[in-house]
PDB file of N, CA, C and O in Angstrom:
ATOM      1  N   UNK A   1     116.693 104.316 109.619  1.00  0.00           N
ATOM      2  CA  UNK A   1     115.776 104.248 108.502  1.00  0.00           C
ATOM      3  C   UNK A   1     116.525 104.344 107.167  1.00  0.00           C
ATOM      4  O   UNK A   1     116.132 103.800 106.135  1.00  0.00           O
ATOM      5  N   UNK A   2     117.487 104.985 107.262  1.00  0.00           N
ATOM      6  CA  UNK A   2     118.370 105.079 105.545  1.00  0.00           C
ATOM      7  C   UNK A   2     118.842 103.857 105.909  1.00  0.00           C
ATOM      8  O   UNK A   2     119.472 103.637 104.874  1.00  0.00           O
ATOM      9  N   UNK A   3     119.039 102.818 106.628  1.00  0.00           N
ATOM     10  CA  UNK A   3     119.794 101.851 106.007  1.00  0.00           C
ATOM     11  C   UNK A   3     119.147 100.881 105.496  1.00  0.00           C
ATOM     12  O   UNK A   3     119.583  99.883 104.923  1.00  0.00           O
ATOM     13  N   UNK A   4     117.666 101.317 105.799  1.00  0.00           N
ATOM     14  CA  UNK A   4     116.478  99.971 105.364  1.00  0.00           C
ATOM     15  C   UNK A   4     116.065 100.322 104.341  1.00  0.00           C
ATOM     16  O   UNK A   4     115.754  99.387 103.603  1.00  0.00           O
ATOM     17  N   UNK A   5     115.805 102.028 103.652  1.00  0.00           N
ATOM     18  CA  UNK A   5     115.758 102.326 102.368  1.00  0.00           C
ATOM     19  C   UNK A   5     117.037 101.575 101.456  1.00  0.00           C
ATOM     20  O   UNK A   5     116.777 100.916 100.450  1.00  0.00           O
ATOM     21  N   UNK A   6     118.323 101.758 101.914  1.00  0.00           N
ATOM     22  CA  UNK A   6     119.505 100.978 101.123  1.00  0.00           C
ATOM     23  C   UNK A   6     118.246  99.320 100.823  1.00  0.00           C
ATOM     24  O   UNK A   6     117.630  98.878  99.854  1.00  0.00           O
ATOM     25  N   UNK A   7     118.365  99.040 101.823  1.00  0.00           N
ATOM     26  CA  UNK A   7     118.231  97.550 101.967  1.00  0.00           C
ATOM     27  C   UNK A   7     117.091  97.199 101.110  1.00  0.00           C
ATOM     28  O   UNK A   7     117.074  96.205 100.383  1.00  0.00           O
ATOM     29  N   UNK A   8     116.077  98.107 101.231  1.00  0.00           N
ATOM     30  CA  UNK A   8     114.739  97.782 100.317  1.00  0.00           C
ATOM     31  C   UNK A   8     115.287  98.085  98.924  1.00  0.00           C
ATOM     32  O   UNK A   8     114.991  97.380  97.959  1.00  0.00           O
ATOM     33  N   UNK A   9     116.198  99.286  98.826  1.00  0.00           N
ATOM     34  CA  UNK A   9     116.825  99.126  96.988  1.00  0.00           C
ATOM     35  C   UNK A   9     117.267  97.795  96.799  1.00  0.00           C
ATOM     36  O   UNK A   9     116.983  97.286  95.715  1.00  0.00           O
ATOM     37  N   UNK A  10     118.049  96.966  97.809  1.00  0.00           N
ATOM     38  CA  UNK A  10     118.976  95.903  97.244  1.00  0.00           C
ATOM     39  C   UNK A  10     117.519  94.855  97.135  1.00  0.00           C
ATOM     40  O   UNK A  10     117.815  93.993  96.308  1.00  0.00           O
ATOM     41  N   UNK A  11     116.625  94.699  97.454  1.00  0.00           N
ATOM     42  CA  UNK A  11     115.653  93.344  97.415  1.00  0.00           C
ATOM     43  C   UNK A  11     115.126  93.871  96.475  1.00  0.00           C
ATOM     44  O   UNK A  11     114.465  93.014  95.889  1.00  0.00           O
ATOM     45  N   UNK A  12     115.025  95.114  95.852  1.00  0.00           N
ATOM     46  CA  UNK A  12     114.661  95.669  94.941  1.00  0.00           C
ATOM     47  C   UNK A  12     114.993  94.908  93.417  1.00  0.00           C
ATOM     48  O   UNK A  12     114.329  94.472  92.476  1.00  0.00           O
ATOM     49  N   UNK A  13     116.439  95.034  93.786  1.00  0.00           N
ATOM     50  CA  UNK A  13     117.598  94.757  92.864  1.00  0.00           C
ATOM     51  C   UNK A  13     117.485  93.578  92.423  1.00  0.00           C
ATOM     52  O   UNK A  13     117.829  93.436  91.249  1.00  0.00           O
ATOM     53  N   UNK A  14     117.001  92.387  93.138  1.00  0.00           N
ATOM     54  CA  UNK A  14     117.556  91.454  93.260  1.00  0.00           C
ATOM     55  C   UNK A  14     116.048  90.379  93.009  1.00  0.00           C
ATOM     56  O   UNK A  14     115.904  89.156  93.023  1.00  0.00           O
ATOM     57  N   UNK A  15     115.108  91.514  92.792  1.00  0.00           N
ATOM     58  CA  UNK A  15     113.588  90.787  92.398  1.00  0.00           C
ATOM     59  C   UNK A  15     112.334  90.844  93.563  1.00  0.00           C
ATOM     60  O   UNK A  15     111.104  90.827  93.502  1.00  0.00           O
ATOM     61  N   UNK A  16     113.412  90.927  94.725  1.00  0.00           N
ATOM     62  CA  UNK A  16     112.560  90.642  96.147  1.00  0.00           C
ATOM     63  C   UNK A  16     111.509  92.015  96.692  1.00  0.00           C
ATOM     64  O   UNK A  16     111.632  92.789  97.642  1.00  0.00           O
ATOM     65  N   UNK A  17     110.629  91.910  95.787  1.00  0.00           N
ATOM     66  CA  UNK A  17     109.398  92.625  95.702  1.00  0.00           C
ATOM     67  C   UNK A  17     108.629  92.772  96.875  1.00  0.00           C
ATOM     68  O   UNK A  17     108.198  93.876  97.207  1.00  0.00           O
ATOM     69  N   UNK A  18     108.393  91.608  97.621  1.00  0.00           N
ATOM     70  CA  UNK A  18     108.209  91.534  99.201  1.00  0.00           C
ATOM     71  C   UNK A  18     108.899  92.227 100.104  1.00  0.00           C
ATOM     72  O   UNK A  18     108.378  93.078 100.825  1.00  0.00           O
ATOM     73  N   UNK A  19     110.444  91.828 100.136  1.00  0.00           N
ATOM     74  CA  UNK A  19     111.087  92.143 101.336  1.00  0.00           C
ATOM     75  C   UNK A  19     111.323  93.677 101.155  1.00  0.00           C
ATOM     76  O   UNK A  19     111.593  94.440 102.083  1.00  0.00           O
ATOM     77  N   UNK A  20     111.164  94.089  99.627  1.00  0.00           N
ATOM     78  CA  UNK A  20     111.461  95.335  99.374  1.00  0.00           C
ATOM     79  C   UNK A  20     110.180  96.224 100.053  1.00  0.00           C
ATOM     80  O   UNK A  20     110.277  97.385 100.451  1.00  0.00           O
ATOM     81  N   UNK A  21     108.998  95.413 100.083  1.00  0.00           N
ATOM     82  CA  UNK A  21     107.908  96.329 100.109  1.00  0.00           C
ATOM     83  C   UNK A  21     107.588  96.702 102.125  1.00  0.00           C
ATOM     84  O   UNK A  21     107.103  97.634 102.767  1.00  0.00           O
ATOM     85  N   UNK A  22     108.047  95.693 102.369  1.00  0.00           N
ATOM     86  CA  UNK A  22     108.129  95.294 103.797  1.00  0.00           C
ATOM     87  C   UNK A  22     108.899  96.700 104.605  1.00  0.00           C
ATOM     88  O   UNK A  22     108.338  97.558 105.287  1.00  0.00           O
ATOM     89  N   UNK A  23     110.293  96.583 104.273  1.00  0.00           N
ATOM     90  CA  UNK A  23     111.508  97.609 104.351  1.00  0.00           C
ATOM     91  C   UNK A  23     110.744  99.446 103.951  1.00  0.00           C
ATOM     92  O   UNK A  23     111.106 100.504 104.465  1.00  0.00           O
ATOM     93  N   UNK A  24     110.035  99.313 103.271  1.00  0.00           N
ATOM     94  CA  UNK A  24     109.719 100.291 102.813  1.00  0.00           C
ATOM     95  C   UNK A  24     108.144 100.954 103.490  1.00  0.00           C
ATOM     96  O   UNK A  24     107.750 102.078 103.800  1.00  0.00           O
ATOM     97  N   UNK A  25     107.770 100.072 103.497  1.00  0.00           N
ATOM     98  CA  UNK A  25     106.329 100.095 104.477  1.00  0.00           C
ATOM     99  C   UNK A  25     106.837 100.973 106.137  1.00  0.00           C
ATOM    100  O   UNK A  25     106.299 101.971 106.617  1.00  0.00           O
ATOM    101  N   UNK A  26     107.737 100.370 106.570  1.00  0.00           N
ATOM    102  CA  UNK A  26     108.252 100.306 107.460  1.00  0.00           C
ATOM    103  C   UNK A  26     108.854 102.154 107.770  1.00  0.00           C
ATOM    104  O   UNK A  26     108.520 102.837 108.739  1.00  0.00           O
ATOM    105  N   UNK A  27     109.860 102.625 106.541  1.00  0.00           N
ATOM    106  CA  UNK A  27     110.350 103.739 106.547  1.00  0.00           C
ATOM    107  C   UNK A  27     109.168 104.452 106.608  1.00  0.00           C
ATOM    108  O   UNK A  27     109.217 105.166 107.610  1.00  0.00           O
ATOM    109  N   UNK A  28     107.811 104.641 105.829  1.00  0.00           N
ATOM    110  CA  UNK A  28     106.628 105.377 105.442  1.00  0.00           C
ATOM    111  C   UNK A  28     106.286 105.380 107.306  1.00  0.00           C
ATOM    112  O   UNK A  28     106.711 106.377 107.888  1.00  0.00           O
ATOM    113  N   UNK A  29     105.969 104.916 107.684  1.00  0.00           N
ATOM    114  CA  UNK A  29     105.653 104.362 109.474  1.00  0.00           C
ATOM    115  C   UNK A  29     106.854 105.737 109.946  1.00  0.00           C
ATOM    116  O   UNK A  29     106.540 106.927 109.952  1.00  0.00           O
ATOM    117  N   UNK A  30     107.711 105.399 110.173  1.00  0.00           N
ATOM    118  CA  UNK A  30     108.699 105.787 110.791  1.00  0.00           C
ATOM    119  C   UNK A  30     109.847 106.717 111.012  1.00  0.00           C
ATOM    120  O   UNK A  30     110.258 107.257 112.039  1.00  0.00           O
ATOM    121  N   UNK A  31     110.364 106.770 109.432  1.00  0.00           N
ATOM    122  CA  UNK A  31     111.153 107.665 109.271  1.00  0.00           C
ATOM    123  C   UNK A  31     111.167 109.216 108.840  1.00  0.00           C
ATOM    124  O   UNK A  31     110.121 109.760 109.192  1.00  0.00           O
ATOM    125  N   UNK A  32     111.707 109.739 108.439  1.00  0.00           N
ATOM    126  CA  UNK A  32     111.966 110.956 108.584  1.00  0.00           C
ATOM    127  C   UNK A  32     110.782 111.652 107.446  1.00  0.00           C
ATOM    128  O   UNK A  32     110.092 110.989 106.672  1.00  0.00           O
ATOM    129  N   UNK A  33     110.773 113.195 107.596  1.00  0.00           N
ATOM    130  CA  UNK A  33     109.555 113.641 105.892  1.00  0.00           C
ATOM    131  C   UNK A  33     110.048 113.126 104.805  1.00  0.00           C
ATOM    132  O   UNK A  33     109.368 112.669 103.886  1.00  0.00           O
ATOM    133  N   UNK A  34     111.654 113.185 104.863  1.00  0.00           N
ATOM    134  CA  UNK A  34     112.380 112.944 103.490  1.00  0.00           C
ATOM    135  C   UNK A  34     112.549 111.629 102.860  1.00  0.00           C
ATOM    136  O   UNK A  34     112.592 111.309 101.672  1.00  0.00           O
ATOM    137  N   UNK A  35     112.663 110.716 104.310  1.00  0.00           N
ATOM    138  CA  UNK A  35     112.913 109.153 104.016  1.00  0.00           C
ATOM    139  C   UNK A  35     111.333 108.735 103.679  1.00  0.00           C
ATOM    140  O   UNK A  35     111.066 107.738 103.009  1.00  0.00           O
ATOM    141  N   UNK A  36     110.390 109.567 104.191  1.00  0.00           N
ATOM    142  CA  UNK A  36     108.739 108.825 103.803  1.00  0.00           C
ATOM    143  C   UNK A  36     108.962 109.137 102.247  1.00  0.00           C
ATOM    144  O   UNK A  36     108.872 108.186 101.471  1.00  0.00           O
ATOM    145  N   UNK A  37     109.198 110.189 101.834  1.00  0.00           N
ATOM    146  CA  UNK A  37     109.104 110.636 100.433  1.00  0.00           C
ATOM    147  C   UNK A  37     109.423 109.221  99.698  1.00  0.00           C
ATOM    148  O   UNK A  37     108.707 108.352  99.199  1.00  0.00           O
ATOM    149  N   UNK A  38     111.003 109.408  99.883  1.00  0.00           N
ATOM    150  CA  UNK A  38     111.501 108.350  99.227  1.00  0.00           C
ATOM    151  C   UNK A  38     110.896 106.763  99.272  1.00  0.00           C
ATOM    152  O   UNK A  38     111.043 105.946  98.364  1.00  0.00           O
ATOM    153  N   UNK A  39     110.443 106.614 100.077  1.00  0.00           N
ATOM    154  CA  UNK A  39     110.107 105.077 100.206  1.00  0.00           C
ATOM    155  C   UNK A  39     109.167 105.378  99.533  1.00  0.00           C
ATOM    156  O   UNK A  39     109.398 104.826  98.457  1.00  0.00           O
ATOM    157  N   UNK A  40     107.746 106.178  99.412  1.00  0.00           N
ATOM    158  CA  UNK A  40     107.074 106.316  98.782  1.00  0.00           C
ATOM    159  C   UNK A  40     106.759 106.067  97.301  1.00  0.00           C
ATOM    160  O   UNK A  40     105.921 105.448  96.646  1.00  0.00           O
ATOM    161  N   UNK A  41     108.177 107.095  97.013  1.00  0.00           N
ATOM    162  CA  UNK A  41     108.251 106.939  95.296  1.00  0.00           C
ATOM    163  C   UNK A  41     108.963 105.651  95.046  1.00  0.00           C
ATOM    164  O   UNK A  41     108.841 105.281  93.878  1.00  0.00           O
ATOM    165  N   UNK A  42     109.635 104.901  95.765  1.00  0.00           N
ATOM    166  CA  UNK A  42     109.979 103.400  95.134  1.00  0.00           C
ATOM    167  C   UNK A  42     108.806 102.391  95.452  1.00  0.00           C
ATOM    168  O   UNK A  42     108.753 101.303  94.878  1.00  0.00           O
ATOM    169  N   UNK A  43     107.473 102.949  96.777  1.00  0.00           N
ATOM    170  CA  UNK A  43     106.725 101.639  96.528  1.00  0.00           C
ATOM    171  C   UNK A  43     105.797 102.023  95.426  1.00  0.00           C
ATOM    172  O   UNK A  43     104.981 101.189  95.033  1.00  0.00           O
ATOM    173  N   UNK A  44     105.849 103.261  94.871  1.00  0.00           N
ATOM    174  CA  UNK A  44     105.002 103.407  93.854  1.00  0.00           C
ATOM    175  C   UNK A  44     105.670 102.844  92.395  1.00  0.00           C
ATOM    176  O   UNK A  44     104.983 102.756  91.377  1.00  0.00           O
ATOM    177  N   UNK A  45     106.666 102.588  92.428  1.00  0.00           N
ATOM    178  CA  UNK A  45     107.419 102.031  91.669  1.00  0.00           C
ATOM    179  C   UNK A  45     107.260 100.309  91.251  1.00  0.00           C
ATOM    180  O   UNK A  45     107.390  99.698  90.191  1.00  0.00           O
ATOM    181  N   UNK A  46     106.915  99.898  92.656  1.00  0.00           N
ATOM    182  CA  UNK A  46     106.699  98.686  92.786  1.00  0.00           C
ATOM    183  C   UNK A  46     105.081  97.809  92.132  1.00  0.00           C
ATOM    184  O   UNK A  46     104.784  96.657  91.814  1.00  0.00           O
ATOM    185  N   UNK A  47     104.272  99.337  92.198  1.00  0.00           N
ATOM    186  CA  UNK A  47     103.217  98.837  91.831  1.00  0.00           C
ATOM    187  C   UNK A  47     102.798  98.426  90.275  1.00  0.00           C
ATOM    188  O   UNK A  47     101.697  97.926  90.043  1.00  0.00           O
TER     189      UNK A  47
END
């Protein structure tokens, strides 16, 4: 799951608002309390 948070920063980076949101959807599902946090506050970012 941290490497798909990396990965959702880089589509982040790079405009890809989708693939970022996808990657991140995904950690919230799955990963850890700390990695939900985080994905959290970047898809809220996204909005």
């Amino acid at each position: 799951m941290g490497t798909k948070l990396e990965l959702a920063r880089a589509y982040i980076d790079i405009g890809d608002v989708d693939g970022a949101r996808g990657m991140l959807e995904e950690v919230c599902q799955e990963g850890t309390e700390a990695q939900q946090a985080q994905a959290r506050e970047l898809l809220d970012g996204l909005r």
